[in-house]
C-alpha positions in Angstrom: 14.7 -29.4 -59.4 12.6 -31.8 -61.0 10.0 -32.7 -58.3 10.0 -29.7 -56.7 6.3 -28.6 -55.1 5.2 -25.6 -56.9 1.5 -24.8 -55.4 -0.7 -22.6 -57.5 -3.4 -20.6 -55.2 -6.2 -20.1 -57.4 -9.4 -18.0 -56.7 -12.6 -17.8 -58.4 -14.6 -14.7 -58.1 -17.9 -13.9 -59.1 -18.7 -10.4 -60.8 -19.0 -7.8 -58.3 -18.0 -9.6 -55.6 -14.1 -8.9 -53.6 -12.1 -11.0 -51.1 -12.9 -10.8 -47.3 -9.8 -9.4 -45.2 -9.9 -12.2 -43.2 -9.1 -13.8 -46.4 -6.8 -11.7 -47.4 -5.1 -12.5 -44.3 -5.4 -16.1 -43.7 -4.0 -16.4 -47.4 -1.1 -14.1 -46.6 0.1 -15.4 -43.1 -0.4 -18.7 -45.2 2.1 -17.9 -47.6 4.5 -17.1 -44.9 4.5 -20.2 -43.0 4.7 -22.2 -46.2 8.2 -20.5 -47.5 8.8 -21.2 -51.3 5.5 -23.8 -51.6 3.6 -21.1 -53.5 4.5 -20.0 -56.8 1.4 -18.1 -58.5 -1.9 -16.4 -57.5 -4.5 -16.9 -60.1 -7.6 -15.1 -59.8 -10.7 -15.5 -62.2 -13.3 -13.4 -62.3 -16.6 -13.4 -64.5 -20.3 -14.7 -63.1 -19.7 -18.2 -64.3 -17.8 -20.6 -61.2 -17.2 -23.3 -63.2 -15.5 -21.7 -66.0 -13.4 -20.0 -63.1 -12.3 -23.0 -61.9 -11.7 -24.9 -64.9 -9.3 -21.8 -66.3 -7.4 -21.7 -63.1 -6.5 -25.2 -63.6 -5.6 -24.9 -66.9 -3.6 -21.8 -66.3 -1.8 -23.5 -63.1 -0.7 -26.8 -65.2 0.3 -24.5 -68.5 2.8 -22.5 -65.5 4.3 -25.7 -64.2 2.9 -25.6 -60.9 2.4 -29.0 -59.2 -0.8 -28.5 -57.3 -3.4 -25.9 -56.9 -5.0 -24.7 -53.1 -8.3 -23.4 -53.6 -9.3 -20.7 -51.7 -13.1 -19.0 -52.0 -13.4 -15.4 -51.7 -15.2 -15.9 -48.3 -13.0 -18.2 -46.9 -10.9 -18.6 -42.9 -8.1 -20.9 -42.3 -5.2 -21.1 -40.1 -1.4 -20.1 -41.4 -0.5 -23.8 -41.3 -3.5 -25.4 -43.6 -1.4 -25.7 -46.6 1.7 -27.2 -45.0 -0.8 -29.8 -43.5 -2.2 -30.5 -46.3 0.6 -31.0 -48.2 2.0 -33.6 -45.6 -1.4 -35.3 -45.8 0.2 -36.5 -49.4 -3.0 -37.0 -51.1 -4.4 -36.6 -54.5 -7.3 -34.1 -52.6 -7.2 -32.6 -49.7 -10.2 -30.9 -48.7 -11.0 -29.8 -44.9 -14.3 -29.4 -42.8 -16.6 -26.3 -42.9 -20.1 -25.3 -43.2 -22.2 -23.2 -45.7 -23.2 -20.1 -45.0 -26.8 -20.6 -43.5 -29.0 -21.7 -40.4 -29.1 -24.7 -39.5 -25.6 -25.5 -40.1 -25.2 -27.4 -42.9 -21.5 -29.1 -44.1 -20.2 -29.2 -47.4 -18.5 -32.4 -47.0 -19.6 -35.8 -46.0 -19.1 -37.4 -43.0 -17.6 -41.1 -43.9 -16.0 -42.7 -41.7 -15.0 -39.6 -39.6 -12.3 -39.5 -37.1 -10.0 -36.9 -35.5 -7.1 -37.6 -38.5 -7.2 -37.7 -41.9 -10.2 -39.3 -43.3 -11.4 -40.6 -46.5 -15.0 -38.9 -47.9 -17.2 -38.6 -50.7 -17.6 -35.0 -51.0 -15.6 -31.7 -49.7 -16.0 -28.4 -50.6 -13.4 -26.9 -53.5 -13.9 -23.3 -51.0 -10.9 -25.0 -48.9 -8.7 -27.7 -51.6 -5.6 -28.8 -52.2 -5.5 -30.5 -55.5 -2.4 -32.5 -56.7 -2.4 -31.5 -60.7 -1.3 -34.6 -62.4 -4.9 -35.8 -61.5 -6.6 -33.5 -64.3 -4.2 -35.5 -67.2 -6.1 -38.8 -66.0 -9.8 -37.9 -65.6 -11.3 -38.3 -68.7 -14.2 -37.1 -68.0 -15.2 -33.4 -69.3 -15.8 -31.4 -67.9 -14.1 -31.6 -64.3 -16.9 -29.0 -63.1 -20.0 -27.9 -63.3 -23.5 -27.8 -61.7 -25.8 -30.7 -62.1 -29.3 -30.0 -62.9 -32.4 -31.6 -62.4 -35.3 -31.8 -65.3 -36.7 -28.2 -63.7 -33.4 -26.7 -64.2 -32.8 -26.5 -60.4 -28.8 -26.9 -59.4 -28.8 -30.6 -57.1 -25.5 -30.7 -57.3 -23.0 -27.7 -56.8 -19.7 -27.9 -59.1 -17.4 -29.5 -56.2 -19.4 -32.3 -55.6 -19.6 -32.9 -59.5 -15.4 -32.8 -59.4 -15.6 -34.9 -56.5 -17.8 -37.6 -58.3 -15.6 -37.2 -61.3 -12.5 -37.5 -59.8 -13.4 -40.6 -57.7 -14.6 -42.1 -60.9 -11.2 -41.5 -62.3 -10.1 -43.8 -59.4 -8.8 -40.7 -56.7 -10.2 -40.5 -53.3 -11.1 -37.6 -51.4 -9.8 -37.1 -48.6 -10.3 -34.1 -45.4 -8.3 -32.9 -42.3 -10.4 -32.2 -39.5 -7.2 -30.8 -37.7 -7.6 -27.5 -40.0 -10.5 -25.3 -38.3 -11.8 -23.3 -40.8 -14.7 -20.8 -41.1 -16.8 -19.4 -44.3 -17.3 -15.7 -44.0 -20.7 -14.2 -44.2 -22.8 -12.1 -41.5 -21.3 -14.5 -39.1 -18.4 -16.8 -39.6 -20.1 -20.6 -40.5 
C-alpha cells in the first residue's frame, strides 16, 4: 500500500548511558496499542546528540518509513501517545514535559495554550512525532545541532535549533497537552 504509515522509533543515546525501564515499558505497551504503525527501532549511540539524531533520520527515510517518534532514553508516556499523535495529523507533534531540574522548567513554549492541540514555537525532540517528507524540504543544513554563543556556551539545545529550522522551512510545531508525560531522573519531571 502506497500511503501506508510506517513509523520509525528512533533513539539517541549518549555513551555510557542505557534506557530507563519505564521507558522500556512505555515504548513497549506503546507498540501494542498502535498495532502495525511501527516498523523499525533505530538506536544511535556515540557522545555526539546531534549526529544521533541526524543518522536516525537518515536511516528511517533510506527504510521507507513515513515518520519517525522520538523517544529519549529517560522518557514516560502513556500507551496511546503515538496513536494521538498520529491523529493530530501534523507535520510535528511534540507534547508537554519538563527538564530534569528544580524549579520546573518546560521544554516547550507556551503559545497560545489550550486544553487541545496547540500551535508553539519550541517542543522538546525527547517526546516527537516527525512526519519525514519534511526533511526533503528544509534546506537548511544541518536539521540539528547546538547553538553557541561567542564563549562557546550551548543557548540553544539541538531541538529548538530543528524547531527554528523547520518553522523556517514553513512547518509549524505543534503539542498535545492530552499526552501526560514525565522525564525520568531522581524523580520523574
Amino acid at each position: 500500500m502506497e500511503n501506508e504509515t510506517k513509523i520509525a522509533i528512533g533513539m539517541p543515546v549518549a555513551d555510557g548511558a542505557s534506557m530507563k525501564a519505564k521507558t522500556a515499558h512505555a515504548i513497549g505497551c506503546a507498540i501494542i496499542k498502535s498495532p502495525g504503525l511501527i516498523s523499525d527501532f533505530i538506536i544511535k549511540i556515540s557522545c555526539d546528540v546531534v549526529a544521533n539524531r541526524t543518522a536516525i533520520v537518515k536511516d528511517a527515510i533510506s527504510r521507507g518509513n513515513t515518520h519517525i517518534l522520538f523517544v529519549d532514553t529517560d522518557m514516560y508516556f502513556p500507551s496511546d501517545a503515538i496513536t494521538k499523535m498520529l491523529a493530530a495529523d501534523k507535520d510535528i507533534v511534540g507534547v508537554e514535559y519538563n527538564k530534569r531540574k528544580f524549579p520546573l522548567e518546560t521544554v516547550f513554549e507556551y503559545q497560545n495554550k489550550s486544553d487541545s492541540l496547540y500551535k508553539t514555537n519550541v517542543a522538546g525532540t525527547g517526546l516527537m512525532l516527525i512526519k519525514l517528507s519534511i526533511f526533503e524540504k528544509i534546506t537548511q543544513d544541518p536539521w540539528f545541532t547546538f547553538g553557541r554563543n561567542a564563549e562557546g556556551d550551548t543557548v540553544v539545545g539541538e531541538d529548538v535549533w530543528f524547531c527554528n529550522v523547520a518553522q523556517d522551512a514553513g512547518f509549524e510545531v505543534w503539542i498535545d497537552p492530552t499526552i501526560k508525560c514525565g522525564h525520568i531522573g531522581e524523580f520523574i519531571f
